[in-house]
Each structure stands twice: as structure tokens, then as C-alpha cells.
VEXLUM-285724 format. One record per residue (C-alpha): residue in one letter; chain; x, y, z. Coordinates in nm, 2 decimals. Layout:
(r 'A', 'A', (X, Y, Z))
...
//
This chain:
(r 'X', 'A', (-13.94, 17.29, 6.24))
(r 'X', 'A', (-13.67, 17.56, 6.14))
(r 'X', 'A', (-13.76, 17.86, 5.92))
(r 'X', 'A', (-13.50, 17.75, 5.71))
(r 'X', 'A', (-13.65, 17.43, 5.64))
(r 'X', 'A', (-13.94, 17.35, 5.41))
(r 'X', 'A', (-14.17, 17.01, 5.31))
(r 'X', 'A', (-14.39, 16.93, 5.03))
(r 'X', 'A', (-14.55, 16.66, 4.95))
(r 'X', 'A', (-14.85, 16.59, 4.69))
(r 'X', 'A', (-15.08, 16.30, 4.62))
(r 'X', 'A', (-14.83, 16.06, 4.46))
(r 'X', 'A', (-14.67, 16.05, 4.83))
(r 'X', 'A', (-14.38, 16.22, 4.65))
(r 'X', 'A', (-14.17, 16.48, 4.90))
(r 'X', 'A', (-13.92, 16.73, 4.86))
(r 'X', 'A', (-13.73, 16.89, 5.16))
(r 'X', 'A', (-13.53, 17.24, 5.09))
(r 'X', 'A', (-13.33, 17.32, 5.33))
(r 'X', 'A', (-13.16, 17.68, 5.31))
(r 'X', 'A', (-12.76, 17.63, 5.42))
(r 'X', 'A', (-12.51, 17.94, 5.44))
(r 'X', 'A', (-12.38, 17.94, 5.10))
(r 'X', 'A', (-12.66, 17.77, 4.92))
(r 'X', 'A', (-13.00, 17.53, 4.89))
(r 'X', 'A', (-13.02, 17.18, 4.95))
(r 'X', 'A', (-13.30, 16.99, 4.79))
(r 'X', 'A', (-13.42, 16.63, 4.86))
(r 'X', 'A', (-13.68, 16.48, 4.65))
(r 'X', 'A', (-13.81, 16.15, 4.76))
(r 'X', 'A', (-14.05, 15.95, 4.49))
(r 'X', 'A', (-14.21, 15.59, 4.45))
(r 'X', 'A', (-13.89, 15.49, 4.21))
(r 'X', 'A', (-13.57, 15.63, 4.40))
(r 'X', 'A', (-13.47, 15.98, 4.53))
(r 'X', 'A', (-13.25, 16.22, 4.44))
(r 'X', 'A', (-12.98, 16.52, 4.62))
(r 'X', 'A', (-12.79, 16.81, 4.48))
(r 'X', 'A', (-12.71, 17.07, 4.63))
(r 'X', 'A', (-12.70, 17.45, 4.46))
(r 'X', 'A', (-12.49, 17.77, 4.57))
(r 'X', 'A', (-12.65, 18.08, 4.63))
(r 'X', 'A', (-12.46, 18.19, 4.31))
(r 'X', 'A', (-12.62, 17.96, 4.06))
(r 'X', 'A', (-12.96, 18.02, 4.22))
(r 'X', 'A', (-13.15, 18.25, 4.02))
(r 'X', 'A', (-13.46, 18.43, 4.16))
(r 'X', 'A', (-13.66, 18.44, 3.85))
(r 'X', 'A', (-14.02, 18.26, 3.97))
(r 'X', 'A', (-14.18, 18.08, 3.69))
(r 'X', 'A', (-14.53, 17.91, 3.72))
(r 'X', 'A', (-14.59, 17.56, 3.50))
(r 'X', 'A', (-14.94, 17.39, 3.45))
(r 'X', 'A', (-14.90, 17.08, 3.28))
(r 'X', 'A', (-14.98, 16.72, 3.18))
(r 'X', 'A', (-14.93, 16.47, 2.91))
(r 'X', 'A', (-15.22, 16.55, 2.74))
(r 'X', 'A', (-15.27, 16.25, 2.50))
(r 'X', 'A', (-15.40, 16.03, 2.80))
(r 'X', 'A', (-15.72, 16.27, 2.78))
(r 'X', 'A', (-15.75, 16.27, 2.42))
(r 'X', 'A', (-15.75, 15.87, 2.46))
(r 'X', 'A', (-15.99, 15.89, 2.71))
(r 'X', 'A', (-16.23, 16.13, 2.58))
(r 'X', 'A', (-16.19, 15.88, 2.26))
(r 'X', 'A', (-16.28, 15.55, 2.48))
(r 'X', 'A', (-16.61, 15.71, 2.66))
(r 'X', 'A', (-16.71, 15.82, 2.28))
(r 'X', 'A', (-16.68, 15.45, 2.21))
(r 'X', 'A', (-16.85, 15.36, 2.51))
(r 'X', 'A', (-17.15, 15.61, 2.47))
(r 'X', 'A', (-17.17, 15.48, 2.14))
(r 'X', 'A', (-17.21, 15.12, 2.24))
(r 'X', 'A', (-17.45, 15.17, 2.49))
(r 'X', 'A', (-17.67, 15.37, 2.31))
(r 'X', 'A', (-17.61, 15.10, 2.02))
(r 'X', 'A', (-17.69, 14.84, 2.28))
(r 'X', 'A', (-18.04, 15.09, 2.42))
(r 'X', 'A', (-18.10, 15.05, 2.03))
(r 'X', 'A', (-18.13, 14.67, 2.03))
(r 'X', 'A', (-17.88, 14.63, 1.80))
(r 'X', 'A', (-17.62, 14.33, 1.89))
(r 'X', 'A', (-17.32, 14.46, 2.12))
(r 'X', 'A', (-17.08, 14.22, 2.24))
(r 'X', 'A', (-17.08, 14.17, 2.63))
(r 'X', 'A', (-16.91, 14.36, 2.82))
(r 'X', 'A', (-16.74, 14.62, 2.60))
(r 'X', 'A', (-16.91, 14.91, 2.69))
(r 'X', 'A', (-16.77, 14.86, 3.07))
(r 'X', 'A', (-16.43, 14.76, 2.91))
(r 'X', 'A', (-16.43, 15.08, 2.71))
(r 'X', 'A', (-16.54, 15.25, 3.05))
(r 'X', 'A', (-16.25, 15.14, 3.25))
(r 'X', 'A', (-16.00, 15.19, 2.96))
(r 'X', 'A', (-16.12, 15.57, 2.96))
(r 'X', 'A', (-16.09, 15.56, 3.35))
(r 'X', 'A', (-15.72, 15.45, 3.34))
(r 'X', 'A', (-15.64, 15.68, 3.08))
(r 'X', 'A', (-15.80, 15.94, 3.30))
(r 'X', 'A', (-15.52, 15.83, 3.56))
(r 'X', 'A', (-15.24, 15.83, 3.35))
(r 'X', 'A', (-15.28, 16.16, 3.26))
(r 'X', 'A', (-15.30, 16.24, 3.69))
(r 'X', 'A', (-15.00, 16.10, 3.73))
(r 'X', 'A', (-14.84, 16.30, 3.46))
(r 'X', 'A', (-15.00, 16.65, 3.59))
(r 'X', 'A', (-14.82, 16.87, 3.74))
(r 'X', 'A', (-14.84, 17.21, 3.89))
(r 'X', 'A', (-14.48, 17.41, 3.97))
(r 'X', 'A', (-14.31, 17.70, 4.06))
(r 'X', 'A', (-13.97, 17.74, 3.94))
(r 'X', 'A', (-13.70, 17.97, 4.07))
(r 'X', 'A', (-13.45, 18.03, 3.79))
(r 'X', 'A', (-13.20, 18.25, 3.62))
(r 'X', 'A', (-13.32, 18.51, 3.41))
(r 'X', 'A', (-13.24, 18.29, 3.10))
(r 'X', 'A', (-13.44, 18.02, 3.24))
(r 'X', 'A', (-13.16, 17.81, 3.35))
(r 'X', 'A', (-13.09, 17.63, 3.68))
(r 'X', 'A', (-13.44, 17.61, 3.77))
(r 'X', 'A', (-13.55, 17.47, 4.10))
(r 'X', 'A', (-13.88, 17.33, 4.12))
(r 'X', 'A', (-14.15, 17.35, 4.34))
(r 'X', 'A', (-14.53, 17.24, 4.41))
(r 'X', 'A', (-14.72, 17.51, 4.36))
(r 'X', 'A', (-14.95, 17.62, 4.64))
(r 'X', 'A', (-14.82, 17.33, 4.86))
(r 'X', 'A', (-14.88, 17.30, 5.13))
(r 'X', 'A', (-15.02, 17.61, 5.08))
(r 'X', 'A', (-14.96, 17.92, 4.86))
(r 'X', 'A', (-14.90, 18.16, 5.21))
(r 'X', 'A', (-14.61, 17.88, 5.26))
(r 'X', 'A', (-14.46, 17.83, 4.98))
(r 'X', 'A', (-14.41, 18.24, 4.93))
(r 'X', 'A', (-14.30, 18.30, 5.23))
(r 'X', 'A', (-14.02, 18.08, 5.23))
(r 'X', 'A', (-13.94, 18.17, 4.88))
(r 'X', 'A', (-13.88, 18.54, 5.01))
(r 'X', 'A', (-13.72, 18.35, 5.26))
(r 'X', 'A', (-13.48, 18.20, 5.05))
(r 'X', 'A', (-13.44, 18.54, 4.81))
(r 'X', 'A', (-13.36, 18.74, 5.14))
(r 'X', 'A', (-13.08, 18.46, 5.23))
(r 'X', 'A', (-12.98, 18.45, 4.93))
(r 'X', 'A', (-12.91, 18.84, 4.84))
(r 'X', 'A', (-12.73, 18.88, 5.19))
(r 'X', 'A', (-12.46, 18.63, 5.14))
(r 'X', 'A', (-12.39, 18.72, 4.80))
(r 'X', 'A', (-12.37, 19.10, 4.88))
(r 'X', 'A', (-12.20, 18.97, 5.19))
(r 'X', 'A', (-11.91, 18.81, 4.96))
(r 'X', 'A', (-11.89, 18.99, 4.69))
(r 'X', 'A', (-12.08, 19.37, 4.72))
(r 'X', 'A', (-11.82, 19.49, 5.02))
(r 'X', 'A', (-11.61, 19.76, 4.92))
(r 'X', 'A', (-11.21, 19.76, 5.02))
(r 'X', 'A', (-10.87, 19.94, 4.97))
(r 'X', 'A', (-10.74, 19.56, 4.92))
(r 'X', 'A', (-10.90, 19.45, 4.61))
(r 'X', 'A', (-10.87, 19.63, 4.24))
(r 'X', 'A', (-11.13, 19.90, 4.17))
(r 'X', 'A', (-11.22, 19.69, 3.81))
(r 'X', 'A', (-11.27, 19.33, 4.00))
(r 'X', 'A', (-11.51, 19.50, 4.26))
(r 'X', 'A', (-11.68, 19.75, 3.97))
(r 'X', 'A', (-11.74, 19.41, 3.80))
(r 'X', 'A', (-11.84, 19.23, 4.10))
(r 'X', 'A', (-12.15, 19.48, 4.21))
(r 'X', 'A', (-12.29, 19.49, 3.84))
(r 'X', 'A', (-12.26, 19.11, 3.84))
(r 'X', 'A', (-12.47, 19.14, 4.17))
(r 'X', 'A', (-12.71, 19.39, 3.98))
(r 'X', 'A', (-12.76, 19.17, 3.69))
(r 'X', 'A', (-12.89, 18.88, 3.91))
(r 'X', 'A', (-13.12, 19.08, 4.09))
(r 'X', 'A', (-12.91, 19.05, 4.45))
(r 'X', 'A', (-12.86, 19.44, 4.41))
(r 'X', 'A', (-13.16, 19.69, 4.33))
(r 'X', 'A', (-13.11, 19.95, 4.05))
(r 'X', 'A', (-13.05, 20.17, 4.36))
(r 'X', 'A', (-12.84, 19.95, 4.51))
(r 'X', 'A', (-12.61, 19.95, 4.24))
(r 'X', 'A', (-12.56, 20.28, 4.20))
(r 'X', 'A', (-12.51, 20.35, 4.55))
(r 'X', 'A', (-12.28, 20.13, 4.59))
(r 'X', 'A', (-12.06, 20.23, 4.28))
(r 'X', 'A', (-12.06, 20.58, 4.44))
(r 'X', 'A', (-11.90, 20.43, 4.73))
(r 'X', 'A', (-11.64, 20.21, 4.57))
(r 'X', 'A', (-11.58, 20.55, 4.34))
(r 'X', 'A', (-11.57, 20.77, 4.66))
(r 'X', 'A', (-11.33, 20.54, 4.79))
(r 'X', 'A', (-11.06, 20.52, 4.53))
(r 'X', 'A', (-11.10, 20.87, 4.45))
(r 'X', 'A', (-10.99, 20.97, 4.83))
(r 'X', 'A', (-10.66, 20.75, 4.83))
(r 'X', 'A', (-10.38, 20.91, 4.75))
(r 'X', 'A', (-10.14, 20.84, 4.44))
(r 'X', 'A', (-10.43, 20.75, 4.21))
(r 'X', 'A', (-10.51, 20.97, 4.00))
(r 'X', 'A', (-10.51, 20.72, 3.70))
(r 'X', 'A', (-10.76, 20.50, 3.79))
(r 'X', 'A', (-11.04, 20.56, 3.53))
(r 'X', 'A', (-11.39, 20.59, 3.76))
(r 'X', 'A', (-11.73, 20.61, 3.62))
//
């Protein structure tokens, strides 16, 4: 399989497939109800990695609630007193439902997003394993930074010294560029204005 491609899958038999493209990241996500495709551009992906832990957590407080009741019954029932037949077990496999509601509603993600939290893209964390999944994130990251500095970082003669000052601190404030990076490559951009002749009113900091 290509670097540039990447499966998960968990125990729900749900599977998403990224698939890193020239200008972007295609995701796939295949479930038990439907599926679903988008596609997002290297410049809406952020690279922001956010991990989530959770569940719907009132299938455990009804389950803890249904083997109190069933504890309770049994030990009523140990007791000799009169306990109808049957409900301990029924409160037993009402608890063990609950129990599988609330695994089916757990869930354990990374998501790559802006540095607002927007756009996130979601993945299972640790899956198929942790080594994986971070590897092609910095994969993806890598890809990512290239193109962008790739279309919009290059320094020219053919484009106005504001729209490419603008550009590379656009680039800085998504992270494509290092603090380094940036200022680098404003020196360049100001190095190169400065040496063309006739303009000596462009204002460069």
C-alpha cells in the first residue's frame, strides 16, 4: 500500500481511508448505516492535533443503577424474602445492554484542526497503532507545508511586494512556516525589492 495512503478500522467494523492527493486530503468513512466523502485542501487543513476520550455517559450511570437493583434483589432473594422470578437476571441483562450502549457510543480520536478548533479531521487514536497513525500524520504535515509554501511562500519580481508580505505571514500563522521561516523569508522578499531599481517608495519592514 502507498505511503500516502492510510486504513483504520475499529471494533464496530467502521473504516476510514485518508488518502493524501497533491493539493489536499481525501477521507472515506465507511459505517454499518451509510458512508460518507469530502474532500479538504491543504489550505483548510489545520495541523493543530487534538486528542478526545469520550462516551455517552448516561448508559453507565443506568447500568451502574440496574446491577444496584439486581444486587439488591438477590441479596433480598439470599434473605428469603419474596422476589419475583426472574428479575434479578432481567435487571442483569438490562445493566449488560446499557453496558453496550455506552461501547458503542465510546470513542477515542485525534483531531487535526485549525488553531481555532475548526475544520477538524478525525482519527482513531492509536489505530492501528500509535507508531502509524504518527507517522502518517507527519506525513501528511510534511505534504501539506510543501505545497502550500510551494504556492504561495515563492518570492518573485511578478507579484506586488504587499500580496506576497501577506502571503508568507498567512503561511506563518498556520504553522506551514517556522518563526525562522518567516523571517527568512521576508528578508528575501525585502532583499529583493530593495535591489530593483525605480523603487524606492515601496515601504519594507
Amino acid at each position: 500500500m502507498s505511503e500516502n495512503v492510510f486504513t483504520q478500522r475499529n471494533f464496530l467494523h467502521h473504516k476510514k481511508r485518508f488518502e493524501i492527493k497533491v493539493d489536499g486530503l481525501n477521507v472515506q468513512y465507511r459505517h454499518l448505516l451509510g458512508k460518507s466523502d469530502f474532500f479538504v485542501k491543504f489550505e483548510d487543513l489545520g495541523i493543530k492535533t487534538i486528542k478526545s476520550v469520550s462516551g455517552n455517559k448516561p448508559w453507565l450511570v443506568a447500568a451502574f443503577c440496574c446491577v444496584f437493583l439486581a444486587i439488591f434483589l438477590l441479596f433480598l432473594k439470599m434473605s428469603g424474602r419474596d422476589v419475583e422470578e426472574g428479575s434479578v437476571l432481567f435487571y442483569f441483562a438490562i445493566a449488560a445492554l446499557c453496558i453496550c450502549g455506552y461501547c458503542i457510543t465510546y470513542k477515542r480520536l485525534l483531531y487535526l484542526a485549525r488553531n481555532d478548533n475548526s475544520n477538524g479531521v478525525a482519527f482513531l487514536l492509536d489505530k492501528p497503532t500509535a507508531k502509524a497513525l504518527e507517522d502518517f500524520v507527519q506525513l501528511l504535515k510534511r505534504r501539506r507545508n510543501e505545497y502550500l509554501i510551494e504556492k504561495y511562500g515563492q518570492v518573485t519580481k511578478l507579484m506586488p511586494y504587499e500580496q506576497q508580505r501577506a502571503d508568507i505571514l498567512w503561511l506563518n500563522n498556520i504553522d506551514a512556516l517556522t518563526h525562522d521561516e518567516y523571517h527568512a523569508k521576508i528578508q528575501e522578499l525585502n532583499m529583493l525589492f530593495m535591489a530593483m531599481p525605480g523603487l524606492t517608495d515601496f515601504h519594507l519592514s
